[in-house]
C-alpha positions as CSV (number, residue, x, y, z in Angstrom):
1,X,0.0,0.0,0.0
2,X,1.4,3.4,-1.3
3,X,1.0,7.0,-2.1
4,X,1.0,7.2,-6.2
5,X,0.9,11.2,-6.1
6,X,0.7,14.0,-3.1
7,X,-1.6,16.7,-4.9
8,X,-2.2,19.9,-4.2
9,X,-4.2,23.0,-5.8
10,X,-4.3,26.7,-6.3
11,X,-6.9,28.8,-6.3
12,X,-8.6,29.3,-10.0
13,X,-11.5,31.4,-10.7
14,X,-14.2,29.3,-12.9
15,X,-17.9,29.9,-13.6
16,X,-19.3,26.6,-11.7
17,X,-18.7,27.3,-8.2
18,X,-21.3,29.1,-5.8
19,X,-17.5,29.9,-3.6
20,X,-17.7,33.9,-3.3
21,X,-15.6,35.0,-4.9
22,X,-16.0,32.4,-7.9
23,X,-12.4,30.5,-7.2
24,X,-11.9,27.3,-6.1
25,X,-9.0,25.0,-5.3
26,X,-10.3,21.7,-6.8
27,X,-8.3,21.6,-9.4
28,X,-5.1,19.6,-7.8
29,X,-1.9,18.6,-8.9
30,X,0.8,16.0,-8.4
31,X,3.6,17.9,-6.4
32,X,7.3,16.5,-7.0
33,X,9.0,16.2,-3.5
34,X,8.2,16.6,-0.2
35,X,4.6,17.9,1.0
36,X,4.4,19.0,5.0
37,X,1.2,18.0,6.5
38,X,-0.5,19.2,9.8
39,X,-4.1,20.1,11.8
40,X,-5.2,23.3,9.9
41,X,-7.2,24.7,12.8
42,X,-11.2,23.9,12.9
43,X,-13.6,24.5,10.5
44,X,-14.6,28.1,9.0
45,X,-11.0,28.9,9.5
46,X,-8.8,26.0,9.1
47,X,-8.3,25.1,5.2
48,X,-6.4,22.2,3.9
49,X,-3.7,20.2,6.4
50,X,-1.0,20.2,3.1
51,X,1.0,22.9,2.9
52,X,0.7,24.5,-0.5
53,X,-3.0,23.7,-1.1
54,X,-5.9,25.9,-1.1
55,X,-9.4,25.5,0.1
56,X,-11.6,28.6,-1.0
57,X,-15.3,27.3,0.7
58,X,-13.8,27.0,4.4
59,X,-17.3,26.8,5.7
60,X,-18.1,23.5,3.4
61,X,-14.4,22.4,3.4
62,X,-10.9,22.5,5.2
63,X,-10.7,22.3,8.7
64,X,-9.0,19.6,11.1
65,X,-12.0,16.8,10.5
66,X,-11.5,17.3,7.0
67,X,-7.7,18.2,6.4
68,X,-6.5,15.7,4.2
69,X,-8.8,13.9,0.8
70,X,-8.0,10.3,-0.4
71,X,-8.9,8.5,-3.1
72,X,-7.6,5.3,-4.2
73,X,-6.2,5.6,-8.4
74,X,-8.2,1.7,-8.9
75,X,-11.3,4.0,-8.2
76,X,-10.0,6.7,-10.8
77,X,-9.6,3.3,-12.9
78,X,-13.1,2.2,-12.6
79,X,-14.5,6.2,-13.5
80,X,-12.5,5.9,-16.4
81,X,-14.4,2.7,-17.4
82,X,-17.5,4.5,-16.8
83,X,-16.8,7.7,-18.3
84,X,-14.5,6.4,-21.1
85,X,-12.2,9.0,-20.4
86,X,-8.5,9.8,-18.7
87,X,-8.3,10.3,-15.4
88,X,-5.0,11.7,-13.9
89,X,-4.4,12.0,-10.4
90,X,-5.3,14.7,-8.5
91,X,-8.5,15.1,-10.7
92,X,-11.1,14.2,-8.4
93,X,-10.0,17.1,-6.0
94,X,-7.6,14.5,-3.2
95,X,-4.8,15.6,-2.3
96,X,-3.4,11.7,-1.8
97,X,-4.0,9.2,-4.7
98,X,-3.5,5.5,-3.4
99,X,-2.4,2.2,-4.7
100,X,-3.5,-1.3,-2.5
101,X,-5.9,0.9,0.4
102,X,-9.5,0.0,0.6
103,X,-10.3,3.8,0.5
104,X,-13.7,3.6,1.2
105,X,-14.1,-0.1,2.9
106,X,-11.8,2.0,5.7
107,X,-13.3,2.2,8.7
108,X,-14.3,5.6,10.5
109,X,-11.3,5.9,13.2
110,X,-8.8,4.0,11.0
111,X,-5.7,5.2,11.6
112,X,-3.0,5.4,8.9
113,X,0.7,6.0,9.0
114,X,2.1,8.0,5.8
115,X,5.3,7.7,5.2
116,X,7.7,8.2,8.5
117,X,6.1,10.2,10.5
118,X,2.7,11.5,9.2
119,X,-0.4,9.7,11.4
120,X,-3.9,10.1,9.9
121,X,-7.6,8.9,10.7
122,X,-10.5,8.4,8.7
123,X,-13.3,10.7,9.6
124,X,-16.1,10.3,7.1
125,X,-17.0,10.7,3.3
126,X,-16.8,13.0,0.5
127,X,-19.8,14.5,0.2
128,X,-20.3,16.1,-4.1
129,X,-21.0,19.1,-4.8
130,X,-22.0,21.7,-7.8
131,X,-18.0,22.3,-8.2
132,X,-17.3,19.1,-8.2
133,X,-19.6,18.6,-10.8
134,X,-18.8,21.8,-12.9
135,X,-15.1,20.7,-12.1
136,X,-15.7,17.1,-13.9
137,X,-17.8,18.7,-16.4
138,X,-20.4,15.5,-16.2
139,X,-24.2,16.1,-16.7
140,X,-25.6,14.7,-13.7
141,X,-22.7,14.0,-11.7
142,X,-23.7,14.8,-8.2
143,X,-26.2,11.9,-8.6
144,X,-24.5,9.7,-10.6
145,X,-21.1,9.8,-7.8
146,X,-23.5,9.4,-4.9
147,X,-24.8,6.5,-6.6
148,X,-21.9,4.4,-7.5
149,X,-20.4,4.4,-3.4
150,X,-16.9,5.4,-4.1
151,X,-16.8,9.1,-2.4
152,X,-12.8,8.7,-1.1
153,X,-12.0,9.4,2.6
154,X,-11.8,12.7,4.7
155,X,-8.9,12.2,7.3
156,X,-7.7,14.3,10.5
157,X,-3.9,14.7,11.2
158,X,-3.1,12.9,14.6
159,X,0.9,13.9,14.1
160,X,2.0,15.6,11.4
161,X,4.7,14.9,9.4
162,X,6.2,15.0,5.5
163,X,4.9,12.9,2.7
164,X,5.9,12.4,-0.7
165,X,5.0,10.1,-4.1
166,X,6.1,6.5,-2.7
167,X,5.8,7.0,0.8
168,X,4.3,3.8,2.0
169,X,0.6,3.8,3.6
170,X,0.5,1.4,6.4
171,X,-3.1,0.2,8.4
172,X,-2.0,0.9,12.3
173,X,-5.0,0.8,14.1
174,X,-8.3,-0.6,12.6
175,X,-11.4,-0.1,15.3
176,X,-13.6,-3.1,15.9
177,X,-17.1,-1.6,14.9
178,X,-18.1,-1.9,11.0
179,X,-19.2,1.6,10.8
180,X,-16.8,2.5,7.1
181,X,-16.4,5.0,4.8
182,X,-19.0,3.8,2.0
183,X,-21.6,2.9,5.2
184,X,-21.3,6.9,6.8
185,X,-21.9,8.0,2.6
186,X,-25.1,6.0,2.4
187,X,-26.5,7.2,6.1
188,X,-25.7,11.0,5.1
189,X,-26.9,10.5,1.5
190,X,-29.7,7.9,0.1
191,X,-30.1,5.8,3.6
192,X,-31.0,8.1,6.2
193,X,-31.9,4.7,8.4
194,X,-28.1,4.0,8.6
195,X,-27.7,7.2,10.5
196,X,-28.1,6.1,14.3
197,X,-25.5,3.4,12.8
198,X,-22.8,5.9,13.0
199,X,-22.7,6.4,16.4
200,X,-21.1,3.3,16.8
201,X,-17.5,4.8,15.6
202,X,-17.4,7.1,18.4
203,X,-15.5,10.2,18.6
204,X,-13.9,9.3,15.7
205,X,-17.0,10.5,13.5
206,X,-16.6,13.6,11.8
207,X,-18.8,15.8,14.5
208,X,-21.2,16.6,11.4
209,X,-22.0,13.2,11.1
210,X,-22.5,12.6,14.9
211,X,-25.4,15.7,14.4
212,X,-26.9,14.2,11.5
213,X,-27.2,10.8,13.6
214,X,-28.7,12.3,16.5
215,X,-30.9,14.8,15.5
216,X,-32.6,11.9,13.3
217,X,-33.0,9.7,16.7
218,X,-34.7,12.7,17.8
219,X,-37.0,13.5,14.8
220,X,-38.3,9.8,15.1
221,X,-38.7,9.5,18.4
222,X,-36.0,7.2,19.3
223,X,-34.3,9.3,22.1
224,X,-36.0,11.3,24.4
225,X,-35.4,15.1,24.2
Protein backbone atom coordinates (compact mmCIF):
# COMPACT_ATOMS: atom_id res chain seq x y z
CA UNK A 1 0.00 0.00 0.00
CA UNK A 2 1.45 3.41 -1.28
CA UNK A 3 1.00 7.05 -2.11
CA UNK A 4 1.01 7.18 -6.22
CA UNK A 5 0.89 11.23 -6.12
CA UNK A 6 0.70 13.97 -3.07
CA UNK A 7 -1.59 16.75 -4.93
CA UNK A 8 -2.21 19.91 -4.16
CA UNK A 9 -4.24 23.04 -5.79
CA UNK A 10 -4.33 26.70 -6.30
CA UNK A 11 -6.90 28.84 -6.31
CA UNK A 12 -8.55 29.27 -10.02
CA UNK A 13 -11.46 31.39 -10.71
CA UNK A 14 -14.20 29.27 -12.90
CA UNK A 15 -17.94 29.88 -13.58
CA UNK A 16 -19.31 26.56 -11.65
CA UNK A 17 -18.68 27.29 -8.17
CA UNK A 18 -21.26 29.13 -5.76
CA UNK A 19 -17.49 29.85 -3.63
CA UNK A 20 -17.65 33.93 -3.27
CA UNK A 21 -15.58 34.97 -4.89
CA UNK A 22 -16.00 32.39 -7.95
CA UNK A 23 -12.42 30.46 -7.18
CA UNK A 24 -11.88 27.26 -6.07
CA UNK A 25 -9.00 24.95 -5.28
CA UNK A 26 -10.31 21.68 -6.81
CA UNK A 27 -8.29 21.58 -9.40
CA UNK A 28 -5.14 19.55 -7.79
CA UNK A 29 -1.88 18.56 -8.90
CA UNK A 30 0.81 15.98 -8.40
CA UNK A 31 3.61 17.85 -6.40
CA UNK A 32 7.34 16.53 -6.95
CA UNK A 33 8.97 16.19 -3.46
CA UNK A 34 8.20 16.63 -0.21
CA UNK A 35 4.57 17.95 0.98
CA UNK A 36 4.43 18.97 5.00
CA UNK A 37 1.18 18.03 6.47
CA UNK A 38 -0.51 19.19 9.77
CA UNK A 39 -4.08 20.06 11.77
CA UNK A 40 -5.18 23.33 9.89
CA UNK A 41 -7.17 24.75 12.78
CA UNK A 42 -11.16 23.92 12.86
CA UNK A 43 -13.62 24.48 10.51
CA UNK A 44 -14.62 28.09 8.96
CA UNK A 45 -10.95 28.95 9.46
CA UNK A 46 -8.84 25.98 9.08
CA UNK A 47 -8.27 25.13 5.16
CA UNK A 48 -6.40 22.24 3.86
CA UNK A 49 -3.70 20.17 6.37
CA UNK A 50 -1.03 20.15 3.15
CA UNK A 51 1.02 22.95 2.91
CA UNK A 52 0.71 24.49 -0.53
CA UNK A 53 -3.03 23.71 -1.09
CA UNK A 54 -5.87 25.88 -1.08
CA UNK A 55 -9.43 25.51 0.14
CA UNK A 56 -11.59 28.64 -1.02
CA UNK A 57 -15.26 27.34 0.73
CA UNK A 58 -13.80 27.04 4.39
CA UNK A 59 -17.33 26.75 5.65
CA UNK A 60 -18.15 23.48 3.38
CA UNK A 61 -14.44 22.44 3.41
CA UNK A 62 -10.94 22.50 5.15
CA UNK A 63 -10.68 22.30 8.73
CA UNK A 64 -8.99 19.64 11.11
CA UNK A 65 -12.01 16.76 10.54
CA UNK A 66 -11.48 17.30 6.96
CA UNK A 67 -7.72 18.21 6.42
CA UNK A 68 -6.51 15.72 4.25
CA UNK A 69 -8.78 13.94 0.81
CA UNK A 70 -7.97 10.32 -0.42
CA UNK A 71 -8.88 8.47 -3.15
CA UNK A 72 -7.65 5.31 -4.17
CA UNK A 73 -6.23 5.58 -8.43
CA UNK A 74 -8.20 1.68 -8.88
CA UNK A 75 -11.32 3.96 -8.20
CA UNK A 76 -10.01 6.70 -10.76
CA UNK A 77 -9.55 3.33 -12.92
CA UNK A 78 -13.13 2.21 -12.57
CA UNK A 79 -14.46 6.23 -13.52
CA UNK A 80 -12.45 5.94 -16.42
CA UNK A 81 -14.43 2.73 -17.42
CA UNK A 82 -17.53 4.51 -16.75
CA UNK A 83 -16.75 7.73 -18.26
CA UNK A 84 -14.45 6.38 -21.12
CA UNK A 85 -12.17 9.02 -20.40
CA UNK A 86 -8.54 9.75 -18.66
CA UNK A 87 -8.26 10.27 -15.38
CA UNK A 88 -5.00 11.66 -13.93
CA UNK A 89 -4.39 12.04 -10.42
CA UNK A 90 -5.28 14.67 -8.48
CA UNK A 91 -8.52 15.07 -10.68
CA UNK A 92 -11.13 14.20 -8.45
CA UNK A 93 -9.99 17.15 -6.00
CA UNK A 94 -7.62 14.48 -3.17
CA UNK A 95 -4.77 15.60 -2.29
CA UNK A 96 -3.43 11.73 -1.81
CA UNK A 97 -3.99 9.24 -4.69
CA UNK A 98 -3.52 5.48 -3.36
CA UNK A 99 -2.37 2.20 -4.67
CA UNK A 100 -3.54 -1.30 -2.48
CA UNK A 101 -5.88 0.93 0.35
CA UNK A 102 -9.55 -0.02 0.55
CA UNK A 103 -10.34 3.82 0.53
CA UNK A 104 -13.71 3.57 1.20
CA UNK A 105 -14.09 -0.10 2.88
CA UNK A 106 -11.78 1.99 5.71
CA UNK A 107 -13.35 2.23 8.70
CA UNK A 108 -14.25 5.58 10.53
CA UNK A 109 -11.31 5.88 13.15
CA UNK A 110 -8.81 4.02 11.05
CA UNK A 111 -5.68 5.24 11.55
CA UNK A 112 -3.02 5.42 8.92
CA UNK A 113 0.66 5.95 9.00
CA UNK A 114 2.06 7.95 5.81
CA UNK A 115 5.29 7.69 5.24
CA UNK A 116 7.73 8.16 8.48
CA UNK A 117 6.12 10.19 10.49
CA UNK A 118 2.72 11.49 9.16
CA UNK A 119 -0.44 9.71 11.42
CA UNK A 120 -3.88 10.09 9.93
CA UNK A 121 -7.63 8.90 10.67
CA UNK A 122 -10.50 8.38 8.72
CA UNK A 123 -13.32 10.69 9.62
CA UNK A 124 -16.14 10.26 7.11
CA UNK A 125 -17.03 10.72 3.25
CA UNK A 126 -16.81 13.00 0.52
CA UNK A 127 -19.79 14.48 0.22
CA UNK A 128 -20.28 16.06 -4.13
CA UNK A 129 -21.04 19.10 -4.78
CA UNK A 130 -22.01 21.72 -7.80
CA UNK A 131 -18.03 22.30 -8.18
CA UNK A 132 -17.31 19.08 -8.15
CA UNK A 133 -19.58 18.58 -10.78
CA UNK A 134 -18.77 21.81 -12.88
CA UNK A 135 -15.06 20.66 -12.06
CA UNK A 136 -15.74 17.15 -13.90
CA UNK A 137 -17.77 18.69 -16.39
CA UNK A 138 -20.40 15.52 -16.21
CA UNK A 139 -24.22 16.13 -16.71
CA UNK A 140 -25.59 14.69 -13.68
CA UNK A 141 -22.75 13.97 -11.74
CA UNK A 142 -23.74 14.85 -8.21
CA UNK A 143 -26.17 11.89 -8.59
CA UNK A 144 -24.50 9.69 -10.57
CA UNK A 145 -21.11 9.82 -7.85
CA UNK A 146 -23.48 9.42 -4.88
CA UNK A 147 -24.79 6.54 -6.59
CA UNK A 148 -21.88 4.41 -7.48
CA UNK A 149 -20.37 4.45 -3.39
CA UNK A 150 -16.90 5.40 -4.11
CA UNK A 151 -16.84 9.06 -2.36
CA UNK A 152 -12.83 8.70 -1.14
CA UNK A 153 -12.04 9.35 2.60
CA UNK A 154 -11.83 12.70 4.74
CA UNK A 155 -8.89 12.24 7.25
CA UNK A 156 -7.67 14.33 10.50
CA UNK A 157 -3.90 14.68 11.25
CA UNK A 158 -3.05 12.92 14.58
CA UNK A 159 0.92 13.93 14.05
CA UNK A 160 1.95 15.60 11.40
CA UNK A 161 4.71 14.90 9.36
CA UNK A 162 6.18 14.99 5.54
CA UNK A 163 4.94 12.95 2.66
CA UNK A 164 5.94 12.38 -0.74
CA UNK A 165 5.04 10.13 -4.13
CA UNK A 166 6.10 6.46 -2.70
CA UNK A 167 5.80 7.01 0.78
CA UNK A 168 4.26 3.80 2.03
CA UNK A 169 0.59 3.82 3.60
CA UNK A 170 0.50 1.36 6.42
CA UNK A 171 -3.08 0.17 8.35
CA UNK A 172 -2.04 0.86 12.31
CA UNK A 173 -5.03 0.83 14.11
CA UNK A 174 -8.30 -0.59 12.64
CA UNK A 175 -11.37 -0.12 15.31
CA UNK A 176 -13.62 -3.12 15.90
CA UNK A 177 -17.08 -1.61 14.93
CA UNK A 178 -18.08 -1.92 10.96
CA UNK A 179 -19.21 1.58 10.84
CA UNK A 180 -16.76 2.49 7.09
CA UNK A 181 -16.42 5.01 4.82
CA UNK A 182 -19.03 3.83 1.99
CA UNK A 183 -21.61 2.88 5.17
CA UNK A 184 -21.27 6.92 6.79
CA UNK A 185 -21.91 7.99 2.62
CA UNK A 186 -25.08 5.95 2.38
CA UNK A 187 -26.50 7.17 6.05
CA UNK A 188 -25.66 11.00 5.06
CA UNK A 189 -26.91 10.48 1.54
CA UNK A 190 -29.71 7.90 0.09
CA UNK A 191 -30.06 5.76 3.58
CA UNK A 192 -30.96 8.07 6.24
CA UNK A 193 -31.93 4.69 8.43
CA UNK A 194 -28.08 4.03 8.56
CA UNK A 195 -27.69 7.20 10.53
CA UNK A 196 -28.09 6.11 14.26
CA UNK A 197 -25.48 3.40 12.78
CA UNK A 198 -22.77 5.91 12.96
CA UNK A 199 -22.66 6.39 16.39
CA UNK A 200 -21.07 3.25 16.82
CA UNK A 201 -17.47 4.79 15.63
CA UNK A 202 -17.45 7.10 18.40
CA UNK A 203 -15.50 10.24 18.62
CA UNK A 204 -13.93 9.32 15.74
CA UNK A 205 -17.03 10.45 13.49
CA UNK A 206 -16.57 13.60 11.76
CA UNK A 207 -18.85 15.84 14.49
CA UNK A 208 -21.24 16.56 11.39
CA UNK A 209 -22.05 13.19 11.09
CA UNK A 210 -22.53 12.59 14.91
CA UNK A 211 -25.37 15.70 14.42
CA UNK A 212 -26.92 14.22 11.55
CA UNK A 213 -27.15 10.85 13.61
CA UNK A 214 -28.66 12.35 16.47
CA UNK A 215 -30.88 14.84 15.49
CA UNK A 216 -32.57 11.85 13.34
CA UNK A 217 -32.96 9.65 16.70
CA UNK A 218 -34.72 12.69 17.80
CA UNK A 219 -36.98 13.48 14.84
CA UNK A 220 -38.32 9.82 15.07
CA UNK A 221 -38.68 9.50 18.36
CA UNK A 222 -36.00 7.15 19.30
CA UNK A 223 -34.30 9.27 22.06
CA UNK A 224 -36.00 11.34 24.35
CA UNK A 225 -35.42 15.11 24.23
Amino acid sequence: MKLLSVNVGRAKSVDYTDTPGGRTGIDKEPVDGAVRVTAPGPKGTGGSGLSGDTICDLSHHGGNDQAVYAFAREDLDEWERLLGRTLRNGGFGENLTTSGVDVNGARIGERWRVGPDLLLEVTSSRIPCRTFQGHVGEKGWVRRFTQTVLPGAYLRVLEPGEIRAGDQVEIVHRPDHEITVALQFRAVTTERTLLPRLLDAGDALHPESTARALKYLKTTGQQGS
